[in-house]
Residue frames as a rotation matrix with the C-alpha (Angstrom) as fourth column:
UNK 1
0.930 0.368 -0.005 20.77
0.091 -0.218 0.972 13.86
0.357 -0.904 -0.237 19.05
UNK 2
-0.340 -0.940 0.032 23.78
-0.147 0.020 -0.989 14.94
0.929 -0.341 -0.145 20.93
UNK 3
0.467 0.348 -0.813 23.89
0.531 0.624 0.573 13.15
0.707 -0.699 0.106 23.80
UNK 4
-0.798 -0.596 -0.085 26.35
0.525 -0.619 -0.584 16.01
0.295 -0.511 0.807 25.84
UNK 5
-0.982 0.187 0.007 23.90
-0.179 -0.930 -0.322 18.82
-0.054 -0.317 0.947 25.61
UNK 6
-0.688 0.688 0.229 20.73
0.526 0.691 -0.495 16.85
-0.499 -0.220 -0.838 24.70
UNK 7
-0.267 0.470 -0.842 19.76
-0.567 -0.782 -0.257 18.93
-0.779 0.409 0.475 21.66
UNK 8
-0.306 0.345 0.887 17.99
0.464 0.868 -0.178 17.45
-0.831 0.358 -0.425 18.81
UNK 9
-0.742 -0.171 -0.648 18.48
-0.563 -0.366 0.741 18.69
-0.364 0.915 0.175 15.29
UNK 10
-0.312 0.714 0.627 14.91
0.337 0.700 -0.630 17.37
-0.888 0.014 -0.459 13.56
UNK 11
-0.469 0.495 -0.731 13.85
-0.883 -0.232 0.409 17.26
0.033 0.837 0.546 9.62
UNK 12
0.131 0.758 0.639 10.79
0.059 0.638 -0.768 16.12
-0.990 0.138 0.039 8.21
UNK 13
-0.934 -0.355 0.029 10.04
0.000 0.082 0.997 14.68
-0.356 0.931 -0.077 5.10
UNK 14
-0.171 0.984 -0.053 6.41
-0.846 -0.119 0.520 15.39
0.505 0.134 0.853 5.23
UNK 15
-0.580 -0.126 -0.805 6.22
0.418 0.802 -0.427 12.63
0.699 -0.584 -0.412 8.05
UNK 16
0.460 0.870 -0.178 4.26
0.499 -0.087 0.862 13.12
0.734 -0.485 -0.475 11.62
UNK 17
0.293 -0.619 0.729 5.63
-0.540 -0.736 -0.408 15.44
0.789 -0.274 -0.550 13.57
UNK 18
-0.642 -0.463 -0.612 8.02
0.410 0.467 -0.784 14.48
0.648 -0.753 -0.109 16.52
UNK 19
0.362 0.200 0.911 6.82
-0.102 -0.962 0.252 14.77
0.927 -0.184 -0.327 19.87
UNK 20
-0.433 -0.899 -0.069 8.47
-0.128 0.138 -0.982 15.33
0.892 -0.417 -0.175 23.24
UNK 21
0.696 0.471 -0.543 7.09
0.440 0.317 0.840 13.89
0.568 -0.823 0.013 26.54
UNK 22
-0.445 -0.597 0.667 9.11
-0.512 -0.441 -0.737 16.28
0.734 -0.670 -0.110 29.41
UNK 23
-0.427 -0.118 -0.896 9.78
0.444 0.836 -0.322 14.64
0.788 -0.536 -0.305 32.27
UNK 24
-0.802 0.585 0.116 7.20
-0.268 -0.180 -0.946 16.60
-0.533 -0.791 0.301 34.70
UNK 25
-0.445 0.708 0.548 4.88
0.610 0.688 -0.394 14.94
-0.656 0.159 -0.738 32.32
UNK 26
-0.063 0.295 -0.954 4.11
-0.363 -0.897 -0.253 17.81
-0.930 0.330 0.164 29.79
UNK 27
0.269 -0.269 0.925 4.05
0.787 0.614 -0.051 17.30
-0.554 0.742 0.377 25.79
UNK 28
0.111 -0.003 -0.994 5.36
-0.336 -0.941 -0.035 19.50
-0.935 0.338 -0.105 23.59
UNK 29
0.671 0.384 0.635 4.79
0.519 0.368 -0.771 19.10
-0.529 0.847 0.048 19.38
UNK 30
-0.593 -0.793 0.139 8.38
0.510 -0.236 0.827 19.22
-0.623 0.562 0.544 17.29
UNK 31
0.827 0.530 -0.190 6.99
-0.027 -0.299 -0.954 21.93
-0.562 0.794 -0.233 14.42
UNK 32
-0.324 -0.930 0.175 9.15
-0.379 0.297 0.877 20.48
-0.867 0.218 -0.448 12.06
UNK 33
0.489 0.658 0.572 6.66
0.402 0.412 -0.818 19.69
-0.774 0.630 -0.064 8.67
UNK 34
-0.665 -0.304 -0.683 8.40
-0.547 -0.424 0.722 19.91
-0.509 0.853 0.116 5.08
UNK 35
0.461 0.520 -0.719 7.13
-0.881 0.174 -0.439 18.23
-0.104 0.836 0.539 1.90
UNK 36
0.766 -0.217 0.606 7.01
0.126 0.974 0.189 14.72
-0.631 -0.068 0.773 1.16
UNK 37
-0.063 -0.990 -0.127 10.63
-0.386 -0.093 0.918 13.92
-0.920 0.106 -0.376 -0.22
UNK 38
-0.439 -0.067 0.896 9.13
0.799 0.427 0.423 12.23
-0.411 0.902 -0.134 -3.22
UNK 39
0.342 0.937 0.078 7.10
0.747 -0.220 -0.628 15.29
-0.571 0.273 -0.775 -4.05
UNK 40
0.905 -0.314 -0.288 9.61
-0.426 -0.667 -0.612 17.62
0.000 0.676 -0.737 -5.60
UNK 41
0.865 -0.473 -0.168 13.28
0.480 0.877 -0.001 16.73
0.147 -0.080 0.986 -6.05
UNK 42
-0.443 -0.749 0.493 14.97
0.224 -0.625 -0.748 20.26
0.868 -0.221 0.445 -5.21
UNK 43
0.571 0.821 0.018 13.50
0.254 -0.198 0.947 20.05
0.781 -0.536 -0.321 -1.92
UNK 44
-0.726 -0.646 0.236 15.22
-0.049 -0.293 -0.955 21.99
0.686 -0.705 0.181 1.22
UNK 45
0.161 0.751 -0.640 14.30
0.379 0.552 0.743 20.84
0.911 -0.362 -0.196 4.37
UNK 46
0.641 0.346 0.685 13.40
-0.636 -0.260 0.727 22.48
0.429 -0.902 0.054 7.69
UNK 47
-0.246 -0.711 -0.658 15.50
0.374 0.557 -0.742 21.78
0.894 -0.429 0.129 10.15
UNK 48
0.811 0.434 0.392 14.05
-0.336 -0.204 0.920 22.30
0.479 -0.877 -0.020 14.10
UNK 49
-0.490 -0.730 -0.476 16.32
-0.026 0.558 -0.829 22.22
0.871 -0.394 -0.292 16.89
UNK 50
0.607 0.780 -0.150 14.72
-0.150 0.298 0.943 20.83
0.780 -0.550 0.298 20.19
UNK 51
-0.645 -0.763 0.033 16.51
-0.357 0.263 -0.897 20.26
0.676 -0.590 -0.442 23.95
UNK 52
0.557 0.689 -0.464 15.61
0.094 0.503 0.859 17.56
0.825 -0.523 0.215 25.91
UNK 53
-0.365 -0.749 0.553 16.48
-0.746 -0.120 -0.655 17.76
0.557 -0.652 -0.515 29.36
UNK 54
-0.984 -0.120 -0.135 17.13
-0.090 0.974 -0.210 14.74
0.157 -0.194 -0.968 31.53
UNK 55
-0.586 0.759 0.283 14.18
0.191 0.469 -0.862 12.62
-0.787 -0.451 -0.420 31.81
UNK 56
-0.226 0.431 -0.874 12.92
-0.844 -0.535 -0.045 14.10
-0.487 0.727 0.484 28.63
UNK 57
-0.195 -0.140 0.971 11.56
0.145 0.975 0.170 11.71
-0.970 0.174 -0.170 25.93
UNK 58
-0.503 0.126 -0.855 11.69
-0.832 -0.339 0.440 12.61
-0.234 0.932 0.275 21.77
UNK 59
-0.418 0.767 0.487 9.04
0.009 0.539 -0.842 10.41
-0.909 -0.347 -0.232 20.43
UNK 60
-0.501 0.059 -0.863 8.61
-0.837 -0.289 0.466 9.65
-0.222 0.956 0.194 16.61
UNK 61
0.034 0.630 0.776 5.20
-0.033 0.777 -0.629 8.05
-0.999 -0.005 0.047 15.68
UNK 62
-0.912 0.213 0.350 4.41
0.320 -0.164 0.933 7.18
0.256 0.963 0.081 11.82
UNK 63
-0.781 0.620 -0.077 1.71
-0.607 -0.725 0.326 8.97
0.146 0.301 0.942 10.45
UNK 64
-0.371 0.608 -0.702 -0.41
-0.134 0.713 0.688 5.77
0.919 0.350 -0.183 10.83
UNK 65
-0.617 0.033 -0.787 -0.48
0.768 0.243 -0.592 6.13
0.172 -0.969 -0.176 14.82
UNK 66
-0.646 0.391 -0.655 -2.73
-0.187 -0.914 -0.360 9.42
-0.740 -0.110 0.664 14.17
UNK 67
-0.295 0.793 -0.532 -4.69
-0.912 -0.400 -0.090 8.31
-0.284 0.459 0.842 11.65
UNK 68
-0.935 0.265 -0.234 -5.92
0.155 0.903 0.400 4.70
0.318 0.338 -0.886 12.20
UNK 69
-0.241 0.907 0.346 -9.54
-0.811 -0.384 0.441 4.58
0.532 -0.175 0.828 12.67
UNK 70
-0.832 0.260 0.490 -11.57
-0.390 0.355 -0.850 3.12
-0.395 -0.898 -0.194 15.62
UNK 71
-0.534 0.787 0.309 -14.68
0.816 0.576 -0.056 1.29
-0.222 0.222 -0.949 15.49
UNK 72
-0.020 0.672 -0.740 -16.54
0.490 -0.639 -0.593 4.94
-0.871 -0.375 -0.316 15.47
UNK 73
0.651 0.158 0.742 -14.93
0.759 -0.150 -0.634 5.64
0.012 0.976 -0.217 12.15
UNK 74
0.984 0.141 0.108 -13.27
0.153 -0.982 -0.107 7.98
0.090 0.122 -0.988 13.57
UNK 75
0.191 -0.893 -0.408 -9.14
-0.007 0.414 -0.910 8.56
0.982 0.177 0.073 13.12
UNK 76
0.314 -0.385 -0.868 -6.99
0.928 0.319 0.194 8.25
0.203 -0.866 0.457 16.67
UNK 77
0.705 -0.055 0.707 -5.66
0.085 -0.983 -0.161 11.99
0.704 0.173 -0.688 16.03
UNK 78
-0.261 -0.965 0.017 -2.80
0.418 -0.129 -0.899 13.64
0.870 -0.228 0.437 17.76
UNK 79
-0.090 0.070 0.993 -4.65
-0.752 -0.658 -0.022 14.72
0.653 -0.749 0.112 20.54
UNK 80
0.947 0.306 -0.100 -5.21
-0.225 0.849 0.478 11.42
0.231 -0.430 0.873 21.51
UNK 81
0.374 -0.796 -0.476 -1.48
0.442 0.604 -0.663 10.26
0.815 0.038 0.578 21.16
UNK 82
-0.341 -0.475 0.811 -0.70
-0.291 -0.767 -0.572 13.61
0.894 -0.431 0.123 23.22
UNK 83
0.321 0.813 0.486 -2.98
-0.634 -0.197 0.747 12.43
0.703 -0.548 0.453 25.80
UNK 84
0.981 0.118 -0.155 -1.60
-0.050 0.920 0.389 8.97
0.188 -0.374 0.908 26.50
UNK 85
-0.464 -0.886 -0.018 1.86
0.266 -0.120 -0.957 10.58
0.845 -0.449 0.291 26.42
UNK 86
-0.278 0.003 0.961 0.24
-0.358 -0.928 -0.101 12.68
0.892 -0.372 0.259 29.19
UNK 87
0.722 0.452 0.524 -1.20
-0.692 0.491 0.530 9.82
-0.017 -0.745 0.667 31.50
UNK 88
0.291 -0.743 -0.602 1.99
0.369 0.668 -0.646 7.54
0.883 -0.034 0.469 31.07
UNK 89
0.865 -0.345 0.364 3.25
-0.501 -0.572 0.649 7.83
-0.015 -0.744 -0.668 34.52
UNK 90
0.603 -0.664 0.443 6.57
0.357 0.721 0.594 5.72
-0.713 -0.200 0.672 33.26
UNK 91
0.555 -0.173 -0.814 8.96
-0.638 -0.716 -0.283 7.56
-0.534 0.676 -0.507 31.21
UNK 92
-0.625 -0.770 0.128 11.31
-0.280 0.374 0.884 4.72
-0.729 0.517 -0.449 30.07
UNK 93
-0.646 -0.001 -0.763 10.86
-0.691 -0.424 0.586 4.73
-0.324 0.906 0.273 26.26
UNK 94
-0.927 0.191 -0.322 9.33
0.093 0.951 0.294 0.68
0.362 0.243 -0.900 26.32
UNK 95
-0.444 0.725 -0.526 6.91
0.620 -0.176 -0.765 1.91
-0.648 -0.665 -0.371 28.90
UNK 96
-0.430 0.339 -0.837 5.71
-0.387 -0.907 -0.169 5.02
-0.816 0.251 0.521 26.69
UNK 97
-0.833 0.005 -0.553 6.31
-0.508 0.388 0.769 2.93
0.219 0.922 -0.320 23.26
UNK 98
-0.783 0.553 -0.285 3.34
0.580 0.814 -0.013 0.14
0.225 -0.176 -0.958 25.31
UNK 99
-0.478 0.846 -0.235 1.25
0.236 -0.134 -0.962 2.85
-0.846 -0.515 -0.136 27.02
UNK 100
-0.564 0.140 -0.814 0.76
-0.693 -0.616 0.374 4.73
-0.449 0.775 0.444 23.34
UNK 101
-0.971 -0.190 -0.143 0.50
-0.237 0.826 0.512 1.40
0.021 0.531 -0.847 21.94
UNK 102
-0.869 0.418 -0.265 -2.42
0.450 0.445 -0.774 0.55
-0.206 -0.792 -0.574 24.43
UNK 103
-0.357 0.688 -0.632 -4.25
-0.371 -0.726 -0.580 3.45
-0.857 0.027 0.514 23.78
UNK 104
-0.881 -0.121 -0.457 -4.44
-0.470 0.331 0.818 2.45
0.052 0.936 -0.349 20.08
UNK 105
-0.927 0.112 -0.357 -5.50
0.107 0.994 0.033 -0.70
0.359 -0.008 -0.933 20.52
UNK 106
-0.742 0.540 -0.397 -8.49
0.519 0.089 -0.850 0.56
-0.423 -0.837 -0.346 22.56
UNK 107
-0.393 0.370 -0.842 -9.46
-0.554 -0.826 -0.105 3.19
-0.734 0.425 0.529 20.35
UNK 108
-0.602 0.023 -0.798 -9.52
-0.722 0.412 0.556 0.38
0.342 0.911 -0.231 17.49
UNK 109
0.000 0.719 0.695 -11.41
-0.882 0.327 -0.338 -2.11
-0.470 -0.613 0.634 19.45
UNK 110
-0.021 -0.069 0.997 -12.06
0.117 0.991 0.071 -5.27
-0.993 0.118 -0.013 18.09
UNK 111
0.954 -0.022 -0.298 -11.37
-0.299 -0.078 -0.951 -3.61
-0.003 0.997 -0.081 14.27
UNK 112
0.563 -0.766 0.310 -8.36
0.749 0.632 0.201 -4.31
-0.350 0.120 0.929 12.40
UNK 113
0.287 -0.538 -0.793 -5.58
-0.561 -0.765 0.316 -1.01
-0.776 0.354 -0.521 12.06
UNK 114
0.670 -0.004 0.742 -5.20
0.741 -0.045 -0.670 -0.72
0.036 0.999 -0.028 8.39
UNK 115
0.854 -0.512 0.086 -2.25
-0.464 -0.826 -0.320 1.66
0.235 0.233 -0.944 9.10
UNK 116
-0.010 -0.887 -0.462 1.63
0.296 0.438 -0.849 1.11
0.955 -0.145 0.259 9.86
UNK 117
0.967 0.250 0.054 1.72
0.116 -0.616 0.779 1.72
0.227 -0.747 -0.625 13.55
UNK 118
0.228 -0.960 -0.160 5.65
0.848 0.277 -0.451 2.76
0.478 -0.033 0.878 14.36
UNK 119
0.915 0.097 0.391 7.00
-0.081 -0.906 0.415 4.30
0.394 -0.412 -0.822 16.99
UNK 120
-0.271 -0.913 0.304 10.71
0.310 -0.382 -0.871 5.64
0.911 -0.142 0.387 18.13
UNK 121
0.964 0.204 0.173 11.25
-0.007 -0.627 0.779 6.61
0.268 -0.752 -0.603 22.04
UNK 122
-0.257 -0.927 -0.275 14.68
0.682 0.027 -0.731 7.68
0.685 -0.375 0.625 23.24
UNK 123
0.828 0.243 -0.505 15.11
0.558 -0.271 0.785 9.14
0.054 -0.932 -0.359 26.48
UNK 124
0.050 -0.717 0.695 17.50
-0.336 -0.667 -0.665 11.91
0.941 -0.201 -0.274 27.54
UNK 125
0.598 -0.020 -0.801 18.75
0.733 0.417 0.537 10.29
0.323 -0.909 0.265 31.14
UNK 126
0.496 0.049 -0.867 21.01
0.751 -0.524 0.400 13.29
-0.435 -0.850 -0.297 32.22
């Protein structure tokens, strides 16, 4: 991230995509998918560049925040994660990192997530 111009140089290693919470509340999905890094070993990665502008937030979930399952069986999915970025009315990164968090937790109900849940928020402030 350069913190001057507030651009964001992003590779994947076959990871969940970034995504970016804009500060009028929008989301936008980093397209930024290579191959897992263990899966070949001449592997050139994608590289996405992204700009966040103030108030922005870049947002990197593990792959387990999209695909723990709820009591319904069913997984949490990235529309869901998008969603609860989208009703967060707090952008600071702790606030986002808890509402996301929340959502989970609800979706899972009174099961036990059997995934890694991990999440990254930095914030572009100006």
């Amino acid at each position: 991230m350069n913190t001057a111009d507030g651009s964001v140089e992003v590779a994947n290693a076959g990871h969940q995509e970034p995504i970016i919470l804009r500060a009028d509340g929008s989301v936008d999905a980093v397209d930024s998918v290579s191959e897992a890094v263990w899966a070949f070993t001449d592997t050139e990665f994608a590289v996405s560049t992204e700009q966040l502008g103030p108030g922005d937030v870049l947002i990197l979930p593990s792959r387990g925040c999209v695909d723990v399952v709820g009591q319904s069986g069913r997984p949490f999915t990235i529309e869901r994660l998008a969603a609860s970025l989208r009703e967060s009315q707090d952008t600071r990164p702790t606030a986002v990192i808890r509402s996301v968090l929340r959502s989970i937790d609800d979706h899972v109900g009174t099961g036990t997530a059997r995934h890694d849940l991990t999440l990254v928020a930095m914030r572009r402030e100006s």
